[in-house]
DOROBA-430642 format. One record per residue (C-alpha): z, y, x; residue number from 1. Coordinates in steps of 0.25 Angstrom, whole numbers, plus 5000, padded with zeros to 4 digits. Each point is the difference from the previous one (the first is absolute). Layout:
N
     zz     yy     xx    nr
      Z      Y      X   NUM
...
This chain:
425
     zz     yy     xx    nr
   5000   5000   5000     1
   4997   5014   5006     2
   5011   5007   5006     3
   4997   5011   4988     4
   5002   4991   4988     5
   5013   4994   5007     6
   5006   5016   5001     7
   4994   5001   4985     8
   5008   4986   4995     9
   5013   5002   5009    10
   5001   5015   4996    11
   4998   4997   4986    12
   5011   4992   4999    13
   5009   5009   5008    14
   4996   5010   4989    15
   5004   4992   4989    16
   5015   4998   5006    17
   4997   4988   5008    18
   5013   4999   5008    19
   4995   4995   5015    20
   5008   4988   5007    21
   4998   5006   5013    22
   5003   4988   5008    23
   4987   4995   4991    24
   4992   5011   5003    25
   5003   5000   5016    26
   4996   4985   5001    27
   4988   5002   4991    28
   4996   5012   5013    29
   5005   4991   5009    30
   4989   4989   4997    31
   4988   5011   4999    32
   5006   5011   5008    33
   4988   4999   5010    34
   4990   4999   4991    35
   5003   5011   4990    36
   5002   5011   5014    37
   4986   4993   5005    38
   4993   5003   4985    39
   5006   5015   4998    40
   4997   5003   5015    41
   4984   4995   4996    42
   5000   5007   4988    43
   4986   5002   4994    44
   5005   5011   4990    45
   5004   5015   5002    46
   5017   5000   4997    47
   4997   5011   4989    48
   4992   4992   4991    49
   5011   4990   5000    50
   5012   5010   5000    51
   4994   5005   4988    52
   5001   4988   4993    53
   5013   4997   5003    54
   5007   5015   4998    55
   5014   4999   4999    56
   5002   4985   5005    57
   4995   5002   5014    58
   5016   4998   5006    59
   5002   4987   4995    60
   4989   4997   5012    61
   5006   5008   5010    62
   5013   4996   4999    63
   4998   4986   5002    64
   4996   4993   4988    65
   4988   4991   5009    66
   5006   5003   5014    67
   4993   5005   5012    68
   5001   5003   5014    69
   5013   5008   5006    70
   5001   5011   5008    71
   5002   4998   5014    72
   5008   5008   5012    73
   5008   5000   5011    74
   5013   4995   5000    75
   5006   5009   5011    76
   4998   4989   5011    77
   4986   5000   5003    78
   4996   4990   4989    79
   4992   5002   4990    80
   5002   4992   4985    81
   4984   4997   4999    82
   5001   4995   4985    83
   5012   4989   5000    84
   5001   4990   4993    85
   5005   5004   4985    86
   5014   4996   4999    87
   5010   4997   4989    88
   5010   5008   4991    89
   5011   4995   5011    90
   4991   5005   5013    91
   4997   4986   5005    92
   4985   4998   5001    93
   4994   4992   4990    94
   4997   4986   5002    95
   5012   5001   5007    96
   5010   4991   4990    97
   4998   4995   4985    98
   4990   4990   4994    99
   4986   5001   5006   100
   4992   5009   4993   101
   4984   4994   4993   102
   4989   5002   5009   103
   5005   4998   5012   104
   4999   4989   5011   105
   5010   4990   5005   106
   5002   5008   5012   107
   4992   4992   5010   108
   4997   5013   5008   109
   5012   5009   5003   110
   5001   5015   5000   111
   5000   4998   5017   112
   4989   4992   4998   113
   4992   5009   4994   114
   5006   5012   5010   115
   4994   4991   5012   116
   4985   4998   4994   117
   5001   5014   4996   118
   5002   5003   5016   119
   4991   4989   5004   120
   4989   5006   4991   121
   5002   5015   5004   122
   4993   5005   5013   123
   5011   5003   5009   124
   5009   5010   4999   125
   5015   5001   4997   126
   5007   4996   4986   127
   5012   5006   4996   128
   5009   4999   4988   129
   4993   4989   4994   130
   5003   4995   4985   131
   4993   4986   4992   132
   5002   4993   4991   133
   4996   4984   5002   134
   4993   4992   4988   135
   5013   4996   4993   136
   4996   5015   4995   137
   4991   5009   4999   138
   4994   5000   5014   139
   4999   5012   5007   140
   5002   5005   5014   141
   5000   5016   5005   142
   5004   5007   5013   143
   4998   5012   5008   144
   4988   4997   5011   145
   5000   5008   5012   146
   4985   4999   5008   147
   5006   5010   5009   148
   4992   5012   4992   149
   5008   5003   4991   150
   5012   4989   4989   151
   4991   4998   4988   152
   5007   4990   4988   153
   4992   4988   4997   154
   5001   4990   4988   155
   4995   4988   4995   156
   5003   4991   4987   157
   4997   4987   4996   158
   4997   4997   4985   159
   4993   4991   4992   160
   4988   5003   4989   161
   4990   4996   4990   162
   4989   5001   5008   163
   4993   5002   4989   164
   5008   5011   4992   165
   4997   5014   4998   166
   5014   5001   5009   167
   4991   4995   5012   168
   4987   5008   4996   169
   5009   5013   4999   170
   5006   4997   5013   171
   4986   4998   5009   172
   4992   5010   4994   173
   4998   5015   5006   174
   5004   5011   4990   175
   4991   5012   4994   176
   5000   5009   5011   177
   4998   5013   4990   178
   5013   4997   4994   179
   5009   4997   5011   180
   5000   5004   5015   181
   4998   4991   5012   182
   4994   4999   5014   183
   4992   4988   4997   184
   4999   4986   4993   185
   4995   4988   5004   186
   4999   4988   4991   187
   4992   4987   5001   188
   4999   4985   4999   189
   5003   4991   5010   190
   4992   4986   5005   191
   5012   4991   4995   192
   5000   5009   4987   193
   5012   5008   5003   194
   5000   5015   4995   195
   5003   5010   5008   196
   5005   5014   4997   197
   5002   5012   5013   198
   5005   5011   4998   199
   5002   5015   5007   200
   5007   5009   4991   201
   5014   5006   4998   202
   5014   4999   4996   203
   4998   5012   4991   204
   4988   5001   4994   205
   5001   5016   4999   206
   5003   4997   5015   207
   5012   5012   4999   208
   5005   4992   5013   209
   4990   4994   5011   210
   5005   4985   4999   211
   4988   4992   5000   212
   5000   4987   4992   213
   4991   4989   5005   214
   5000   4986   4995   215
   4993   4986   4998   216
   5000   4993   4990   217
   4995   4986   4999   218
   4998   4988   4988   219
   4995   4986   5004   220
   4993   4990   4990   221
   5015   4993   5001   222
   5006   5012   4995   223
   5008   5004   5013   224
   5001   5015   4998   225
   5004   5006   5014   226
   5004   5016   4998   227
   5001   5007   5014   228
   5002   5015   5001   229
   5003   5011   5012   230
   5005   5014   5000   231
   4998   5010   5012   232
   5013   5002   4999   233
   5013   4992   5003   234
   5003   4999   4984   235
   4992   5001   4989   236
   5007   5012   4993   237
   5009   5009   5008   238
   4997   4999   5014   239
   4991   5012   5009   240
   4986   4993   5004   241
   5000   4996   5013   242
   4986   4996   5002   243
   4986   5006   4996   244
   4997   4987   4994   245
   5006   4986   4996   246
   5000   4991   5014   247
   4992   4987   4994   248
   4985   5004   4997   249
   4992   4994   4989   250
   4996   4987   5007   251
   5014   4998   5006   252
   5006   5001   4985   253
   4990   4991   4996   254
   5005   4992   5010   255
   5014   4998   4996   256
   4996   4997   4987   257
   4990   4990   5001   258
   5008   4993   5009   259
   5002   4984   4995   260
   5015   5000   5006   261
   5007   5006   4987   262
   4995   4990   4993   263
   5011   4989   5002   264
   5008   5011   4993   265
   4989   5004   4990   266
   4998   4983   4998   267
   5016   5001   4995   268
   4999   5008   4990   269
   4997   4995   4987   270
   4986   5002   4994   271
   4998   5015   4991   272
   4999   4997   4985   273
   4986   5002   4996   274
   4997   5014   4995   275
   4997   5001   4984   276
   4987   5003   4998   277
   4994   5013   5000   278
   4997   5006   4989   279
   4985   5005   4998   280
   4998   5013   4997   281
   5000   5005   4986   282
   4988   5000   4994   283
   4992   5013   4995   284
   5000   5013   5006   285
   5010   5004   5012   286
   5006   5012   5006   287
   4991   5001   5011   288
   4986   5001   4993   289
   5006   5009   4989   290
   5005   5012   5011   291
   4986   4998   5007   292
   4995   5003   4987   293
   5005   5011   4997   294
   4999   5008   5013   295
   4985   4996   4999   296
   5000   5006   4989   297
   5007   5014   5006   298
   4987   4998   5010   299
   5012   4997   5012   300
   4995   4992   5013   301
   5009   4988   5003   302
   5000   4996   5013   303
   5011   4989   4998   304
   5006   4992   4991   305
   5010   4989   4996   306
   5011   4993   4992   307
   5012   4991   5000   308
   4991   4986   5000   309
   5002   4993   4989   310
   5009   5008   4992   311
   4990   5011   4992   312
   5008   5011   4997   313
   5001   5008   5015   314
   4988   5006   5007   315
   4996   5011   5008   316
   4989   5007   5007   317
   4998   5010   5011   318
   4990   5013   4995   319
   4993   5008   5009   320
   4994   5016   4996   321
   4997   5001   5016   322
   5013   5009   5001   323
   5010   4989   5003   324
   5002   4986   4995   325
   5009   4997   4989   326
   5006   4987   4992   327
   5002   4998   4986   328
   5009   4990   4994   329
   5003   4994   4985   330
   5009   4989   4996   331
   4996   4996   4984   332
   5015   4993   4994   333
   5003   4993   4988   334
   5014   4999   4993   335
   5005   5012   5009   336
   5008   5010   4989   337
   5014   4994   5004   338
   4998   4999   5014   339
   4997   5015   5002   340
   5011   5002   4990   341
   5005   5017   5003   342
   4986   5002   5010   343
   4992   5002   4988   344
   5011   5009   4992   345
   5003   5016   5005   346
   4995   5013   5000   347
   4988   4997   5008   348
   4994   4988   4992   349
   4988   5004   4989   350
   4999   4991   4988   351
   4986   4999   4995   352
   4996   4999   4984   353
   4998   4985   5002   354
   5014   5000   5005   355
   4996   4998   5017   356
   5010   5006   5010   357
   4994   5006   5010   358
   5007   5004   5014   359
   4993   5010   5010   360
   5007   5001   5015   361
   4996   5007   5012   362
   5010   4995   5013   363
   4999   4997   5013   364
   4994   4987   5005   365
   5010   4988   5003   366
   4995   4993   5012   367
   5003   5011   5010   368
   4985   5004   5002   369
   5000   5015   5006   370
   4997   5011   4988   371
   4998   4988   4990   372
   5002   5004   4985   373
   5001   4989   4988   374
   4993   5005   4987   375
   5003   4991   4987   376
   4998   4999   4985   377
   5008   4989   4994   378
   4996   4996   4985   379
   5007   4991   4991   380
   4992   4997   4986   381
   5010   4997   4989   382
   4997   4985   5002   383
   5007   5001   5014   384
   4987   4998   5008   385
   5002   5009   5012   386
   4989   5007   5008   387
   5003   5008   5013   388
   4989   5003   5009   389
   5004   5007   5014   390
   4993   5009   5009   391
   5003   5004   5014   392
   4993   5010   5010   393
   4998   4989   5011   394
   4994   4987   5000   395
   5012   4994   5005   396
   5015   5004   4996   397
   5006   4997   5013   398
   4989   5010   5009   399
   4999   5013   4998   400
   4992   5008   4990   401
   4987   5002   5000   402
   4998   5010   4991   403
   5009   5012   4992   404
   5002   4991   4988   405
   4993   4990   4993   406
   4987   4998   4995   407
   5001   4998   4988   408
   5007   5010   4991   409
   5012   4998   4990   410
   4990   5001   4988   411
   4992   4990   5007   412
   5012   4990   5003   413
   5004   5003   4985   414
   4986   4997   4995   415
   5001   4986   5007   416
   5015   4996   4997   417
   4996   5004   4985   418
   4985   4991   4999   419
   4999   4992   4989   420
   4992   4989   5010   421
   5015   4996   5004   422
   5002   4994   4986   423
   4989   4989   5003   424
   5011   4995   5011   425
């Protein structure tokens, strides 16, 4: 399921008084911890899209609810915490004491183990303040690395997979470059059939700090997933950059990866469910081909364009007059009237004859991109199908703008939100 519909479910029921059990819920991010940092750091949509769609919900993710990586920083010693292991409501790590959790091994390889082929598989250098976990858990290993030009964190974790989900698809594939930022992508099929995914981006997208992220990701026929990731910085989060770049290159990363000896861990792992399958898109017409539409029609040049895969109510494109790129978004929702609840209601919401509220805001962009300003108008028909369509002086949220304000007007953003064409969806 995408990461989009499990915010949607999960935060639904946290709106309808669902009282967590939050040993539950750090077990259930325990098991897909990993995969869920990999899928919102490979994102294929722009974060306004989906914060929109979620308004007033949005902190039930950030405090916790799926888990994610933690901060890392210095200790006061000279070591630096590089994404320890997580650790109980005692302190102790877990895994540590208590019945064996589901999914893991028998523990045939060891936390030091995996600490040793982690140093065997590395090209040279030092390893400090090492942390793993062996294949009694979930198997993971991370440390500082010191080639002599600079400490850089390094991880790696072991997991298994349907290798023939949408997890493993989401996981291998490159995003849409026009709605996030990244150096460069590279993803590809191997001769044994194993996907590979590299990737040179960053911890923050809108790049607020210089951290660069770049990882590895590989899925074999078998369903070995092998998730490797360095920083140019001896922590993920909190620590000065030390380097111009993370120490391994592309190939050396693909390297580590590919390498057959994590497989005695992998091997101990019980097999990954099969994945449900996935749903085929809705039949009929879809966001993407109704917002190309109707800028055709406003006699606008597209230069880009794209949508949320097989989910049909998110697309966007990129316009271009000659004076500056900009994008365009719209998300067309069902059933929204209770989820916006109070966003509809106040002085600066319009109620048509036909009882549609419309919304019109003019702010500054979210994803730290230089001079970047938002411009929306958010609809609610009386039915409680939503329409809000986006439009942004820049091509890209996260670089800077490349014009004064959008190119399309408010009247024009109004015009689209308000299209009778969205009621064929």
């Amino acid at each position: 399921m995408p990461l989009e519909d499990e915010l949607r479910e999960a935060l639904g029921r946290a709106g309808d008084g669902f009282t967590p059990d939050r040993q539950a819920l750090t077990d259930a991010g325990e098991r897909r911890g990993r995969q869920l940092v990999a899928r919102r750091r490979a994102a294929v949509i722009g974060g306004s899209a989906l914060a929109l769609a979620l308004i007033g919900t949005a902190s039930a993710y950030t405090g916790g609810l799926f888990g994610g990586s933690g901060s890392g920083g210095s200790d006061g010693s000279g070591s630096v915490d590089v994404a320890a292991p997580p650790t109980t409501s005692s302190g102790r790590p877990e895994g540590s004491a208590g019945a064996k959790k589901p999914g893991v091994g028998t523990g045939a390889v060891s936390a030091a183990q995996m600490i040793a082929l982690f140093k065997e598989l590395l090209p040279g250098g030092q390893l400090t303040g090492a942390e793993a976990r062996g294949s009694d858990d979930s198997p993971y290993v991370s440390a500082v690395y010191d080639d002599g030009a600079g400490k850089a964190a390094i991880s790696l974790a072991l997991s298994r997979v349907d290798p023939n989900g949408n997890s493993a698809r989401e996981l291998t594939q490159c995003g849409d470059k026009s709605v996030q930022d990244y150096d460069d992508c590279l993803s590809e099929q191997l001769a044994d059939g194993s996907r590979i995914l590299l990737h040179k981006g960053y911890e923050y997208p809108d790049r607020r700090v210089d951290t660069k992220l770049w990882r590895a990701v590989l899925v074999t026929p078998q369903g070995f997933q092998i998730d490797a990731s360095e920083w140019n910085a001896p922590a993920e989060k909190g620590a000065a950059v030390s380097r111009p770049n993370p120490p391994l290159s592309t190939a050396q990363l693909k390297a580590l990866v590919t390498s057959e000896k994590w497989h005695p861990a992998l091997k101990d792992l019980p097999a990954a469910p099969q994945e449900r399958a996935r749903q085929a898109p809705p039949s009929g017409p879809e966001a993407g081909p109704i917002l190309q539409s109707l800028l055709a029609k406003m006699g606008l040049s597209v230069v880009s364009q794209g949508d949320q895969g097989a989910q049909s109510d998110y697309a966007y494109a990129v316009l271009d007059d000659g004076k500056g790129k900009s994008m365009v978004q719209v998300n067309a929702q069902p059933n929204m009237a209770k989820t916006l609840g109070a966003h509809m209601e106040g002085p600066d919401v319009t109620t048509l004859p036909d009882g549609t509220k419309v919304k019109m805001e003019q702010k500054p962009g979210e994803k730290g991109g230089a001079g970047v300003v938002w411009w929306t108008v958010d609809t609610l028909r009386a039915d409680g199908f939503r329409v809000v369509v986006s439009a942004f002086n820049t091509s890209d949220q996260h670089k800077p703008a490349t014009r004064k304000t959008p190119l399309l007007t408010m009247d024009q953003l109004k015009e689209i939100a308000l299209s009778p064409q969205w009621n064929t969806l």
